[in-house]
C-alpha positions, -999 to 999 in steps of 0.1 A, spaced: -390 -658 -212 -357 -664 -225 -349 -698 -241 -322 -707 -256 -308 -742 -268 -274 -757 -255 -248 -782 -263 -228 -799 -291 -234 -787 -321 -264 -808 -337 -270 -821 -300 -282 -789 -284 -314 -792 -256 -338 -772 -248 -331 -743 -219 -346 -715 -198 -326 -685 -183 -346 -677 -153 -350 -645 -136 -327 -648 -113 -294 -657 -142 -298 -694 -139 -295 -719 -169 -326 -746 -166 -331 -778 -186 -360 -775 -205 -355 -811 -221 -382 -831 -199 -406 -803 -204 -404 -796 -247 -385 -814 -274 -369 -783 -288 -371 -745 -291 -381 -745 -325 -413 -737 -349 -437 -765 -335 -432 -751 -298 -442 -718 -305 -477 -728 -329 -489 -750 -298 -505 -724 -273 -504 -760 -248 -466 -767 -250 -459 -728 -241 -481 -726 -208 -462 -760 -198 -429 -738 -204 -438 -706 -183 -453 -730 -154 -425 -747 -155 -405 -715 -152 -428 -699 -124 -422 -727 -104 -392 -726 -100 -383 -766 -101 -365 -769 -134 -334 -787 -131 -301 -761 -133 -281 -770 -154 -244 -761 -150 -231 -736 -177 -198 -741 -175 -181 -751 -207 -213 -758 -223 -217 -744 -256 -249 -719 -267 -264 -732 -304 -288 -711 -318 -316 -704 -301 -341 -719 -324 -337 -749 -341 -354 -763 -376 -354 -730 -394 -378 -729 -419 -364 -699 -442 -343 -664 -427 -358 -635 -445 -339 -604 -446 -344 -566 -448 -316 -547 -470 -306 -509 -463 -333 -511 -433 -315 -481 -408 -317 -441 -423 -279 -441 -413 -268 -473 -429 -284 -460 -463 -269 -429 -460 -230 -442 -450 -237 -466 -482 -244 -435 -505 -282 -456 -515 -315 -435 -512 -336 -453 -491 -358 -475 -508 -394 -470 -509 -405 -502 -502 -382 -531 -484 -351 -543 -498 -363 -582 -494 -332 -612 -496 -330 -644 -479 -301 -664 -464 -302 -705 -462 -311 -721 -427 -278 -736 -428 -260 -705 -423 -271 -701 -388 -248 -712 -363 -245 -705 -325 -240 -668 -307 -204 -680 -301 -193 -706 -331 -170 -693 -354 -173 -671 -382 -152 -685 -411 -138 -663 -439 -148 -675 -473 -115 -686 -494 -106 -655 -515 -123 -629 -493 -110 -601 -492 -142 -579 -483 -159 -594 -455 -177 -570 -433 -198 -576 -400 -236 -564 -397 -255 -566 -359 -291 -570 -365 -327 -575 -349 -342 -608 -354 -379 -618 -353 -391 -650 -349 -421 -659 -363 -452 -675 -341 -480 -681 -358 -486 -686 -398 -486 -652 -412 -502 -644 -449 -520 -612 -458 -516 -592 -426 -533 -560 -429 -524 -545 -401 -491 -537 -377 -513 -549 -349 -520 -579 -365 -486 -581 -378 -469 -579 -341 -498 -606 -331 -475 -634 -351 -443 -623 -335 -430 -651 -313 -398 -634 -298 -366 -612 -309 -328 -623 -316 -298 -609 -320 -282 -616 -354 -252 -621 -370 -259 -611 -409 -225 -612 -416 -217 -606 -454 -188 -610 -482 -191 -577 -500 -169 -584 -537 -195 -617 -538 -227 -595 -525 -218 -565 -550 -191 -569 -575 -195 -605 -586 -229 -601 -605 -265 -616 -602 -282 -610 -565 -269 -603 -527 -269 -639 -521 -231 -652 -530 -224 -623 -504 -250 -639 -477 -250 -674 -475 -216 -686 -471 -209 -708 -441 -215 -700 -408 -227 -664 -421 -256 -659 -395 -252 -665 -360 -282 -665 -338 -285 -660 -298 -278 -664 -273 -313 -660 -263 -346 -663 -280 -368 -633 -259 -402 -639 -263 -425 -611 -275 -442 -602 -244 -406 -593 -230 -400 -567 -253 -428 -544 -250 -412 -521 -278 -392 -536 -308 -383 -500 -320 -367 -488 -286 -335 -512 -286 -299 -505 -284 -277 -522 -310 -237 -523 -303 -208 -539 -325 -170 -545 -318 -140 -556 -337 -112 -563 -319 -122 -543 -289 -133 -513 -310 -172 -499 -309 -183 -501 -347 -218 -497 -351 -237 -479 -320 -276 -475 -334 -308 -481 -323 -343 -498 -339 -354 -462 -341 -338 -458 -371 -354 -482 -391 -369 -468 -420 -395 -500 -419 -405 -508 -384 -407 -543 -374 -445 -542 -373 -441 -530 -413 -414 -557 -426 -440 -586 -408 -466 -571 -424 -451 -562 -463 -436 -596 -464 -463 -619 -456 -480 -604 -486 -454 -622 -508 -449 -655 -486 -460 -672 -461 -441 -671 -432 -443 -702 -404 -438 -704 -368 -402 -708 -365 -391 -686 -395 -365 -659 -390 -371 -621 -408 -330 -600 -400 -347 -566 -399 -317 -547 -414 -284 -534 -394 -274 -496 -387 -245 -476 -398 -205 -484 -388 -201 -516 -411 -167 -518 -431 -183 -514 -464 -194 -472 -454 -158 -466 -441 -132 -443 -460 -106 -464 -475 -92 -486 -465 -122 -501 -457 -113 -528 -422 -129 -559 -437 -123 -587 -415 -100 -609 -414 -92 -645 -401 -78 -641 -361 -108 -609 -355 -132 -614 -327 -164 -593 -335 -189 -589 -303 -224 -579 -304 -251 -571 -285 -289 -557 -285 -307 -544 -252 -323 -571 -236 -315 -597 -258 -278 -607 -249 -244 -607 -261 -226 -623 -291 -186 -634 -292 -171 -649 -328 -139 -656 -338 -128 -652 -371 -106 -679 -389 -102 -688 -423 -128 -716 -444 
């Protein structure tokens, strides 16, 4: 299925994007898309009959804005210097066990919001990644079986960054992750069974018209079976937590100089096979 949540921002409802490209209401069927949905087995077998019959309301896209996909976040994990290529164009070694960060909840914003440019930015850069959502609660998995088992769906992501705050400004990553609207998520949230193999998909970035990054999952040096697996032996992770698995080469910080950071007035597009297509504009905070 793909579900994905529409309308004003901190208003959204519930939807379905049916086989045949049409938006459905999903509101008299769920509350949300969000953590609670996916840990009740009962709620989700009300949403795919609902779906296979075929007698959801259609609801009219036009001018009606995509939010994120999931809503009530419970924590976004994410993988650093995840892609062989991406490590390489960033002159790191890859690391020999995941680079682990997090960015807040409240960074996430829809696929199409806004990206605003943190006052005194100077540096920053645009990263396409691979979402998971997580399922089911998830500690001490011991294998990538059982690992996949608490994968709910897949995302595209937004994880764009501020690289003087990440890197120059001292302490951790996260001055350089977490400013506002810094991750958007969607369109679609693509449940698990519709992506039969997480490390066969097609990533593609744009700015301003021009192809950036052009990798594939492939690359990843930790699979997405292998990040779900690593980091629920450090936390817990809950339905309805995020894990960015890492992006692949082309961002702004492994070109030669001058580096094309990003600037208020870009527009940056994104997409990922199967999961859908991102559009931001770029103005300043």
């Amino acid at each position: 299925m793909k579900l994905l949540r529409v309308g004003t921002a901190g208003a959204e409802r519930p939807a379905l994007l049916d086989a045949g490209g049409a938006l459905r209401d999903l509101s008299g069927t769920v509350t949300d898309i969000d953590g609670a949905l996916f840990a009740d087995d009962a709620a989700l077998d009300r949403v795919r009959a609902a779906a296979d019959a075929g007698t959801l309301p259609v609801l009219d896209p036009a001018g009606l804005r995509i939010g994120p996909p999931l809503a009530r976040i419970g924590k976004v994990v994410c993988i650093g210097l995840n892609y062989h290529d991406h490590a390489a164009e960033t002159g790191a070694e890859p690391p020999a066990e995941p680079v682990v960060f997090f960015k807040a909840a409240d960074t996430v914003v829809g696929p199409n919001d806004t990206v605003l440019v943190p006052r005194g930015s100077v540096k920053t850069d645009w990263e396409v990644e691979l979402a998971v959502v997580i399922g089911r609660t998830a500690r001490y998995l011991e294998s990538h079986e059982e690992a996949l088992a608490h994968v709910a769906g897949y995302a595209v992501a937004h994880d764009v960054s501020e690289r003087e705050f990440q890197i120059e400004r001292g302490g951790t990553w996260d001055k350089g992750k977490n400013c506002e609207t810094f991750n958007p998520l969607g369109p679609w949230l693509v449940t698990a069974d519709e992506v039969p193999d997480p490390q066969a998909l097609g990533l593609r970035l744009w700015v301003n018209g021009e192809l950036k990054q052009d990798g594939t999952t492939a690359q990843q040096i930790f699979p997405v079976a292998e990040v779900v697996r690593y980091v629920s032996q450090f936390m817990t992770l809950y339905p309805g937590d995020v894990i960015n698995t890492g992006t692949p080469a082309g961002v702004a910080l492994g070109q030669p100089e001058p580096k094309p950071f990003l600037r208020a007035g870009d527009v940056v597009e994104l997409e990922i096979d199967g999961l859908g297509r991102q559009r931001q504009e770029l103005k300043g905070a």
